[in-house]
C-alpha angles and dihedrals in degrees: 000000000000101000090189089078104073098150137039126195123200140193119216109223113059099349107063095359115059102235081218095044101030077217136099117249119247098237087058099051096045085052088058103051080051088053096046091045082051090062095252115145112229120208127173120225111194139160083225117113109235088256089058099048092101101137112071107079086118087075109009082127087062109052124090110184138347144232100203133174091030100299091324103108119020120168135162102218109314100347119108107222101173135011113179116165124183126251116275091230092053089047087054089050095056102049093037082058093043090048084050093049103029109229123123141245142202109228120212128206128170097283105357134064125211135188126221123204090342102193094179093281102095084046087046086043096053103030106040097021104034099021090240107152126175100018111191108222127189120212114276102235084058100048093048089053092079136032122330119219112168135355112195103190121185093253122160116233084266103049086052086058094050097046103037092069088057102054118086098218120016145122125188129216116187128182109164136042099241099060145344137229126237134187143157115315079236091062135070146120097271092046078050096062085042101063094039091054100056086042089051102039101238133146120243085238109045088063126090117197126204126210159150111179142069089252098065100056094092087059096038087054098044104050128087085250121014116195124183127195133254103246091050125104132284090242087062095042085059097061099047142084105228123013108208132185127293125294084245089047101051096276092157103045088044102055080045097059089038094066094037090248088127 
């Protein structure tokens, strides 16, 4: 067993959830009960706000704390470790931009979720692409009263380009062609990791970090260990230090074996 590693970090989609089964795989999930039995502390990392982490009832025992929204909001149980909103002025930016170019956006506060200007793609996006039935928003006025943690508008690749330069203080993390996540410049995957870390008392280098978006190369290039799957990008392959199989062909209980962690 490799007693260096004492914390794993996971993304959801593609990485612990089959994009083609919206499950874990078992061999995932018995890994990480190894894992776990080892002494090994599992977080998840996701780009999923905590009302959309619906997926993970295979292995809710295991899990001991979670960097969610991208890094910005991180919490063990009911502690808050980390609480990171975007400026009003960039909020106004991005929605100005999504009501110009009509596409929509989910909005994100600290415990409620909003649409803006849904035109049947973030419905598409959840339900056919993620699996999310049955999503529970508030009404935007009401969500945008308080804290913003994260828009994810529908941008192409190119209308990302055009409006990021125009935000203060934002970072973007996308992982998926239809739309990207962005978040305060404060918050990511990596800072996550970070912050759970120090609350956690853990060591930079005793945490591996698992990941096949975009969104998860902070993260892949801040743990002790990053390992990307093997049906992410090439973009996110780059940046770790081990690339495994796919989420559908063990990728997670093989990287695992393979540094002695299980």
């Amino acid at each position: 067993m490799n007693n260096n590693i004492r914390a794993l970090f996971f993304d959801i989609d593609g990485t612990l959830v089959s994009f083609s089964t919206h499950r874990i795989p078992d061999s995932t999930v018995s890994a990480l009960e190894q894992a776990k039995h080892n002494g090994v502390k599992i977080y998840i990392s996701t780009g999923r706000p905590v009302s959309l982490i619906v997926n993970l009832s295979q292995i809710d025992s295991l899990i001991d704390g979670y960097v969610s929204t991208n890094g910005a909001y991180c919490f063990v149980g009911n502690d808050v470790v980390s609480c990171s909103s975007m400026l009003r002025h960039d909020v106004d930016v991005i929605l100005s931009a999504c009501e110009e170019w009509r596409v929509p956006a989910v909005v994100v506060g600290t415990d409620k979720i909003a649409v803006f200007q849904e035109d049947g793609s973030i419905d598409k996006a959840f339900r056919v692409g993620l699996g999310i039935n049955n999503v529970v928003f508030s009404p935007l006025d009401e969500v945008l009263e308080g804290p913003i943690l994260q828009l994810t508008p529908f941008f192409s690749p190119e209308q990302e380009a055009l409006v990021m330069p125009r935000l203060e203080a934002c970072t973007s993390g996308r992982w998926t062609p239809a739309f990207t996540d962005i978040t305060s410049v404060k918050a990511d995957k990596g800072l996550g990791l970070r912050a759970m870390a120090a609350h956690e008392g853990l060591a930079i280098g005793q945490t591996m970090a698992f990941g096949d978006g975009g969104n998860d190369i902070p993260i892949l290039r801040t743990a002790g260990v990053g390992v990307a799957m093997g049906n992410a990008g090439e973009e996110v392959k780059a940046v770790a230090g081990y690339v495994t199989t796919s989420v559908d062909e063990d990728g997670v209980m093989n990287a695992l074996r393979h540094f002695h962690v299980i």
